[in-house]
DSSP file (Angstrom, degrees, kcal/mol; ACC not computed):
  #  RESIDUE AA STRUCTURE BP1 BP2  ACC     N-H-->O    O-->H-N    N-H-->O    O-->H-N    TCO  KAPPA ALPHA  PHI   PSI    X-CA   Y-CA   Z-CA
    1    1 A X              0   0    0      0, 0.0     2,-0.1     0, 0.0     0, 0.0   0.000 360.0 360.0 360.0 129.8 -189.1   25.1   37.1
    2    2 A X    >>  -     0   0    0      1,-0.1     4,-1.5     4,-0.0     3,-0.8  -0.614 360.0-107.4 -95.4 167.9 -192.6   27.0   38.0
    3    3 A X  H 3> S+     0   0    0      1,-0.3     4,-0.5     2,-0.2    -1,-0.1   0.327 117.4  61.5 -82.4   6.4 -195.0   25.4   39.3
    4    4 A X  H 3> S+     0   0    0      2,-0.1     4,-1.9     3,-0.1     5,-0.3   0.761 110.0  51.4 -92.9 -36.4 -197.5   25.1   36.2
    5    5 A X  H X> S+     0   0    0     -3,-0.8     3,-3.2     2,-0.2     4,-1.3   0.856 110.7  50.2 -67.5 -75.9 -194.2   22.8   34.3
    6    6 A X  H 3< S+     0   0    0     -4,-1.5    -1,-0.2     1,-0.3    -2,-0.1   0.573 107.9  49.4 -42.1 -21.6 -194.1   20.7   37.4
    7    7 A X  H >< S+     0   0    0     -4,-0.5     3,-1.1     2,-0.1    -1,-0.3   0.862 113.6  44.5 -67.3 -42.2 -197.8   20.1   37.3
    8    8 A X  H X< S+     0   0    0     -3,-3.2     3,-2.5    -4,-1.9    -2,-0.2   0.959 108.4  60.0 -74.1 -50.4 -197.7   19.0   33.5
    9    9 A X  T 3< S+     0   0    0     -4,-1.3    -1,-0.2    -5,-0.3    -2,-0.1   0.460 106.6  45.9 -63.0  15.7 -194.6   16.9   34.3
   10   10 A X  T <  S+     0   0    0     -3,-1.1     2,-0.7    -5,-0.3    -1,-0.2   0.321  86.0 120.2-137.6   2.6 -196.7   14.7   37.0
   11   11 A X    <   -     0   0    0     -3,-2.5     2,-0.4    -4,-0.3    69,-0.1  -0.540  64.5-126.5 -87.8 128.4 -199.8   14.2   34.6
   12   12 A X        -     0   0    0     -2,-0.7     2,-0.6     1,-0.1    -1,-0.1  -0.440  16.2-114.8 -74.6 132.6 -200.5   10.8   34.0
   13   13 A X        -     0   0    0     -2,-0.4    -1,-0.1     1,-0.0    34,-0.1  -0.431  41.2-127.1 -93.7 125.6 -200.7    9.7   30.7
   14   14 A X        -     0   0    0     -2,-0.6     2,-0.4    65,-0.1    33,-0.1   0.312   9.4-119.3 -42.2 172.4 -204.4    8.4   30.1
   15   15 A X    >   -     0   0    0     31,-0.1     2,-5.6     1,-0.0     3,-1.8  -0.779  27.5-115.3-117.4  76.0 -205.8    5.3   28.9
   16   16 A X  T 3> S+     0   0    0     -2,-0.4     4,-0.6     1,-0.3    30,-0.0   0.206 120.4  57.1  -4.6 -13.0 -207.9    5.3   25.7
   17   17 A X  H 3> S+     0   0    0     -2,-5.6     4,-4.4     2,-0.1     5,-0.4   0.813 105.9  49.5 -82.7 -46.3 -210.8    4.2   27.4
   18   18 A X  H <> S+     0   0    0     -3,-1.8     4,-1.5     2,-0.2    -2,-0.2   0.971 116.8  45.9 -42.8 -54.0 -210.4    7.6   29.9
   19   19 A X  H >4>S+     0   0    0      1,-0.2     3,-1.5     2,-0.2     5,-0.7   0.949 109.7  53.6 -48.8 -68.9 -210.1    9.6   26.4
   20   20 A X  H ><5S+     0   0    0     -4,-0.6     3,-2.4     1,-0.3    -2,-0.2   0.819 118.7  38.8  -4.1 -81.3 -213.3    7.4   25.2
   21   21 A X  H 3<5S+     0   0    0     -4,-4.4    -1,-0.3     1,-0.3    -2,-0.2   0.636  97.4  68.9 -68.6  -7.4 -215.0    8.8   28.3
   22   22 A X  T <<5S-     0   0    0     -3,-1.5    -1,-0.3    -4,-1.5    -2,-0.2   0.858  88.9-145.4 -59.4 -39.1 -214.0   11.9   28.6
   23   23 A X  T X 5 +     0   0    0     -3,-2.4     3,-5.4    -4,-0.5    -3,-0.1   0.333  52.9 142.1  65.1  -5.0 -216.2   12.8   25.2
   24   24 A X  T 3 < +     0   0    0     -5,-0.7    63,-0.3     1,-0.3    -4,-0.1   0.821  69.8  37.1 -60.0 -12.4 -213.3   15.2   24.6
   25   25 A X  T 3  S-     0   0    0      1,-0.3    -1,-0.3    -6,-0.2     3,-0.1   0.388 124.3 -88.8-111.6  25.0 -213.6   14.4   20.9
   26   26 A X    X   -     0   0    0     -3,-5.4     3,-0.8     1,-0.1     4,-0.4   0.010  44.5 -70.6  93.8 155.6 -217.1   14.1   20.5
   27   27 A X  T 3  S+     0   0    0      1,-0.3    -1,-0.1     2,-0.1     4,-0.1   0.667 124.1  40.2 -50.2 -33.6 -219.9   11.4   20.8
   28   28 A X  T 3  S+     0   0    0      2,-0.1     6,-0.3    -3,-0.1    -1,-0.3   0.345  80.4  88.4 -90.5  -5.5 -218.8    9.6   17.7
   29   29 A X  S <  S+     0   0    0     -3,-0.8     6,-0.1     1,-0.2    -2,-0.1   0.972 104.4  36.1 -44.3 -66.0 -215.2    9.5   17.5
   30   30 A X  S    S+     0   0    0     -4,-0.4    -1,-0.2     4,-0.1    -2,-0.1   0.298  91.8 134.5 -58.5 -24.0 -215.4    6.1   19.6
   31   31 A X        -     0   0    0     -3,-0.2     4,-0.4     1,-0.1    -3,-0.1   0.326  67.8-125.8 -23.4 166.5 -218.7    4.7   18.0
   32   32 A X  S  > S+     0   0    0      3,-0.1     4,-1.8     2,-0.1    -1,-0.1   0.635 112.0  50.6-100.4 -21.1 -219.1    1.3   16.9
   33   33 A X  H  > S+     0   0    0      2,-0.2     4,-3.0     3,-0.2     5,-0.4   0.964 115.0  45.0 -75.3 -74.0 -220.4    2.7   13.1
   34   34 A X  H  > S+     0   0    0     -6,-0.3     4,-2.4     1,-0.2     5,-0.4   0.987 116.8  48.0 -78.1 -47.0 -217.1    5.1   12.8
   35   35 A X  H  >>S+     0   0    0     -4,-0.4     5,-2.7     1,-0.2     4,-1.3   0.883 114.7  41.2 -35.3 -63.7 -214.9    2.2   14.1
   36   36 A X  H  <5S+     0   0    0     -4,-1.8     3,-0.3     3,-0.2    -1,-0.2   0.908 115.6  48.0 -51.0 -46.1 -216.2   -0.4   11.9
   37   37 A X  H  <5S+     0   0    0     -4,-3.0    -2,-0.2     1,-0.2    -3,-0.2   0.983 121.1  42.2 -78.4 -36.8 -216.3    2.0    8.4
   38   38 A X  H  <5S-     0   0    0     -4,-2.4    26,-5.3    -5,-0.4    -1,-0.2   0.802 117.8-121.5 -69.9 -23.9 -212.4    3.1    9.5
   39   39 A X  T  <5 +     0   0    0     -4,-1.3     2,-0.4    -5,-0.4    -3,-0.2   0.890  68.3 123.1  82.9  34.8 -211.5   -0.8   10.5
   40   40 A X      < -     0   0    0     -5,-2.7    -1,-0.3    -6,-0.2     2,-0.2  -0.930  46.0-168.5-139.2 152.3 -210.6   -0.2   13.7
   41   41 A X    >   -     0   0    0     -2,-0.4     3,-0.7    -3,-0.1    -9,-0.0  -0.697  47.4 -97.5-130.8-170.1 -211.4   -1.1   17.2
   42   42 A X  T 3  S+     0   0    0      1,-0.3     3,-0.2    -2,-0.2    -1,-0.1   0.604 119.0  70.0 -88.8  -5.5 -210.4    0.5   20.4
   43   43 A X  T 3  S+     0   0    0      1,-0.2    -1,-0.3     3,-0.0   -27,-0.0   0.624  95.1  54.1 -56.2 -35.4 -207.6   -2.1   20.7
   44   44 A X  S <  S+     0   0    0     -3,-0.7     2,-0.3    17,-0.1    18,-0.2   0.232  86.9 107.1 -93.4  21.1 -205.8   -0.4   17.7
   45   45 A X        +     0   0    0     -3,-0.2     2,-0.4    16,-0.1    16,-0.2  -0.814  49.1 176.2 -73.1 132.1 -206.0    2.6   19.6
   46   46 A X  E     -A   60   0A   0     14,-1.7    14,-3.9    -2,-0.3     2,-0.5  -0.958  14.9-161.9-147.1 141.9 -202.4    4.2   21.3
   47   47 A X  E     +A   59   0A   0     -2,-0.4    12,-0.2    12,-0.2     2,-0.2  -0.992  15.6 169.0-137.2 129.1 -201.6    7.1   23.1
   48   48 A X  E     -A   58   0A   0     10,-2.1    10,-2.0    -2,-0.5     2,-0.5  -0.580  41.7 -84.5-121.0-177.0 -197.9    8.3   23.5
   49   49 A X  E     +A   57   0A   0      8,-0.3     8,-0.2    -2,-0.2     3,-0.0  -0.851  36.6 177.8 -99.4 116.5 -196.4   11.7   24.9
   50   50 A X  E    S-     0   0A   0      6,-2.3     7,-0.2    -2,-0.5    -1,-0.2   0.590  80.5  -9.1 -86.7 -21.1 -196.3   14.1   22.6
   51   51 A X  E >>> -A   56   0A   0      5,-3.3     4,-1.5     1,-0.1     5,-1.1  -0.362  66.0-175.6-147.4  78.8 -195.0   16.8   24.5
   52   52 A X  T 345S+     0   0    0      1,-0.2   -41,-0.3     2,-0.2   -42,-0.2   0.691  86.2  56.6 -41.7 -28.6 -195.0   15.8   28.6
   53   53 A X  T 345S+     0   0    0      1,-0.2   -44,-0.2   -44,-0.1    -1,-0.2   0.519 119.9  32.5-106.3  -9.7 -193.8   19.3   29.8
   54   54 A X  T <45S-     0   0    0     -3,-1.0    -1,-0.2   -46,-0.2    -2,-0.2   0.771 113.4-122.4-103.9 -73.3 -196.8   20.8   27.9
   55   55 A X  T  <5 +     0   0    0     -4,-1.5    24,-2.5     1,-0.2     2,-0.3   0.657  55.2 151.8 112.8  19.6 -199.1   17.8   28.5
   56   56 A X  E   < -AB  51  78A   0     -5,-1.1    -5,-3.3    22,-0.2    -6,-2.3  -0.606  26.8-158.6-103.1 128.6 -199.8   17.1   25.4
   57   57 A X  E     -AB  49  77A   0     20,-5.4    20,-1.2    -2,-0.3     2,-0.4  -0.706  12.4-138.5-120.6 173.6 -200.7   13.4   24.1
   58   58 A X  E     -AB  48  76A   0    -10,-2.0   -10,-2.1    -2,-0.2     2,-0.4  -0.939  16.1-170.5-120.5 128.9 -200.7   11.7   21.0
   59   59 A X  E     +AB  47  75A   0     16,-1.1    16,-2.0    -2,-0.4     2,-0.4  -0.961  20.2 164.2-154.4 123.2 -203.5    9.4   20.2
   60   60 A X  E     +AB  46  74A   0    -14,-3.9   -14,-1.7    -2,-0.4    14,-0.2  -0.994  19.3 168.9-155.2 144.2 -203.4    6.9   16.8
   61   61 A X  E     - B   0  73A   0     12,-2.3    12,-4.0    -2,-0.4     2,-0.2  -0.915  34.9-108.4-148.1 167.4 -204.5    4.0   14.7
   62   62 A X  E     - B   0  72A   0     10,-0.3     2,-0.6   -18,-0.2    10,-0.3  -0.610  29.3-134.7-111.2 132.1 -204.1    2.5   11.5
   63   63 A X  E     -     0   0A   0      8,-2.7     7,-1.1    -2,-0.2     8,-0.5  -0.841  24.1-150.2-107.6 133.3 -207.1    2.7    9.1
   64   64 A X  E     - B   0  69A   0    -26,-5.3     2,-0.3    -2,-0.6     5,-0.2  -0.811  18.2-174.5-115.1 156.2 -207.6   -0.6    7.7
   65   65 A X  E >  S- B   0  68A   0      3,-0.7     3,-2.2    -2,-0.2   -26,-0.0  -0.905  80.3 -27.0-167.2  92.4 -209.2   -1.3    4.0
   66   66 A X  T 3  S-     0   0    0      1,-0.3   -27,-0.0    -2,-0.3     0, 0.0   0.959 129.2 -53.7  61.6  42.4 -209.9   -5.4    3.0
   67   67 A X  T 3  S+     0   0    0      1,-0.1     2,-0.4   -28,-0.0    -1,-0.3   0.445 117.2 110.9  83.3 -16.5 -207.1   -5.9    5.5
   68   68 A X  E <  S-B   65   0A   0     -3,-2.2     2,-1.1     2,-0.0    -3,-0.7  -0.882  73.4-112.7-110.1 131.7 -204.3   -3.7    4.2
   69   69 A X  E     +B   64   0A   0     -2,-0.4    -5,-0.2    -5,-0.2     3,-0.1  -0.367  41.8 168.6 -57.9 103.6 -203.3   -0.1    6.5
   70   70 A X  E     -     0   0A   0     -2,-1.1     2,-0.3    -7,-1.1    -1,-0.2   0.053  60.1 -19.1 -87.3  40.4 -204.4    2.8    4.2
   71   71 A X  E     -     0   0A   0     -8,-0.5    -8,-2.7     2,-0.0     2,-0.5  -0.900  64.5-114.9 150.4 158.2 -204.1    5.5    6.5
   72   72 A X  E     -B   62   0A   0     -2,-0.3     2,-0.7   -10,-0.3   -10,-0.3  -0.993  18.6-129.5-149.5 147.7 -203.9    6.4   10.4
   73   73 A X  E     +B   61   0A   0    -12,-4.0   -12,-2.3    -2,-0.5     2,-0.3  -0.871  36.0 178.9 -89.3 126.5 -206.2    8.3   12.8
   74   74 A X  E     +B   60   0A   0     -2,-0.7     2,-0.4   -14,-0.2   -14,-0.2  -0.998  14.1 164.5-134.7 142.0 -204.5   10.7   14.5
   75   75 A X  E     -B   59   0A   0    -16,-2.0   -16,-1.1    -2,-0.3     2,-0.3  -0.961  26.5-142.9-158.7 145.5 -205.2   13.4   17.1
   76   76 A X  E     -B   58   0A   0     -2,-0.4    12,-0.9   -18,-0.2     2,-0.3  -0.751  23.3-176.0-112.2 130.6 -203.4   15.5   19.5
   77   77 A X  E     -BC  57  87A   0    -20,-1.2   -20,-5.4    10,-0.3     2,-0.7  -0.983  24.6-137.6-136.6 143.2 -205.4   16.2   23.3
   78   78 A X  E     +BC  56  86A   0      8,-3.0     8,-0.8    -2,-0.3   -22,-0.2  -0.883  29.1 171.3 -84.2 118.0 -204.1   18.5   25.9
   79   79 A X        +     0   0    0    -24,-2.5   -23,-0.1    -2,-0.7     6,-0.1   0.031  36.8 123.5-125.1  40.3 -204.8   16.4   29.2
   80   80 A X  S    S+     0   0    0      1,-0.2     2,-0.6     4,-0.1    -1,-0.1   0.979  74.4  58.9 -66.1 -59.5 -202.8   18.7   31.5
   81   81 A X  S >  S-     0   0    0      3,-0.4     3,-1.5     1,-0.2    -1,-0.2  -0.785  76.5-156.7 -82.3 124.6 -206.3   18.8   33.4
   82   82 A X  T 3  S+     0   0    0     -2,-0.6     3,-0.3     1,-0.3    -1,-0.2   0.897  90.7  46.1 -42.1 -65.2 -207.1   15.5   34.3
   83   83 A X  T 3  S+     0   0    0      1,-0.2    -1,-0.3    -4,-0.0     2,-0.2   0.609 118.8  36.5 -70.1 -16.3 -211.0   16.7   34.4
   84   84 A X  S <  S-     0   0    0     -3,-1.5    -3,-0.4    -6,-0.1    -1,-0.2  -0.752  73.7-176.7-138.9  93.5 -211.2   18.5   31.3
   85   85 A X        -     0   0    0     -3,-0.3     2,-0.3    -2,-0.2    -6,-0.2  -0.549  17.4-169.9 -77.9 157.6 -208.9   16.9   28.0
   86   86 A X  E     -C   78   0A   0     -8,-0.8    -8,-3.0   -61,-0.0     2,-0.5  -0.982  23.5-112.4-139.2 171.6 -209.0   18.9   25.0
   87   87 A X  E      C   77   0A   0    -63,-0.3   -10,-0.3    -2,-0.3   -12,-0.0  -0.808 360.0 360.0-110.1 155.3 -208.1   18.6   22.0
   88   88 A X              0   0    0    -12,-0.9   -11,-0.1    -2,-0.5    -1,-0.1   0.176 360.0 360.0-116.6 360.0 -204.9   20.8   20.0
């Protein structure tokens, strides 16, 4: 294992508020306007490993309509550097 996998394999997977602050998906992703018109709040937010060895996260919620899911937000970030996420 070189030492760039062992670094990816020790990154901790962030918290949706870190993403939030990060800005790595822009000023408005996280707004209180795109949240409300999608039905969502940062509590329906989750981020899983999409790829660990990469460093690659998974970041989703369910778009809601009068109550019912129509749909899910989804978005892929490299967070292999801690200090700079982006997104894939």
């Amino acid at each position: 294992m070189d030492k760039q996998t062992a670094t990816h394999k020790n990154t901790m997977k962030p918290t949706v508020q870190s993403i939030r602050e990060s800005l790595a998906l822009g000023p408005y992703f996280f707004s209180k306007d795109t949240l409300k018109f999608f039905g969502q709040t940062m509590r329906s937010f989750k981020v899983e490993w999409h790829d660990k060895g990469q460093g690659v996260i998974r970041l989703f919620a369910p778009i809601r309509s009068k109550g019912r899911i129509v749909g899910t937000t989804e978005c892929f970030l490299d967070v292999s550097n801690p200090s700079n996420f982006k997104e894939v």
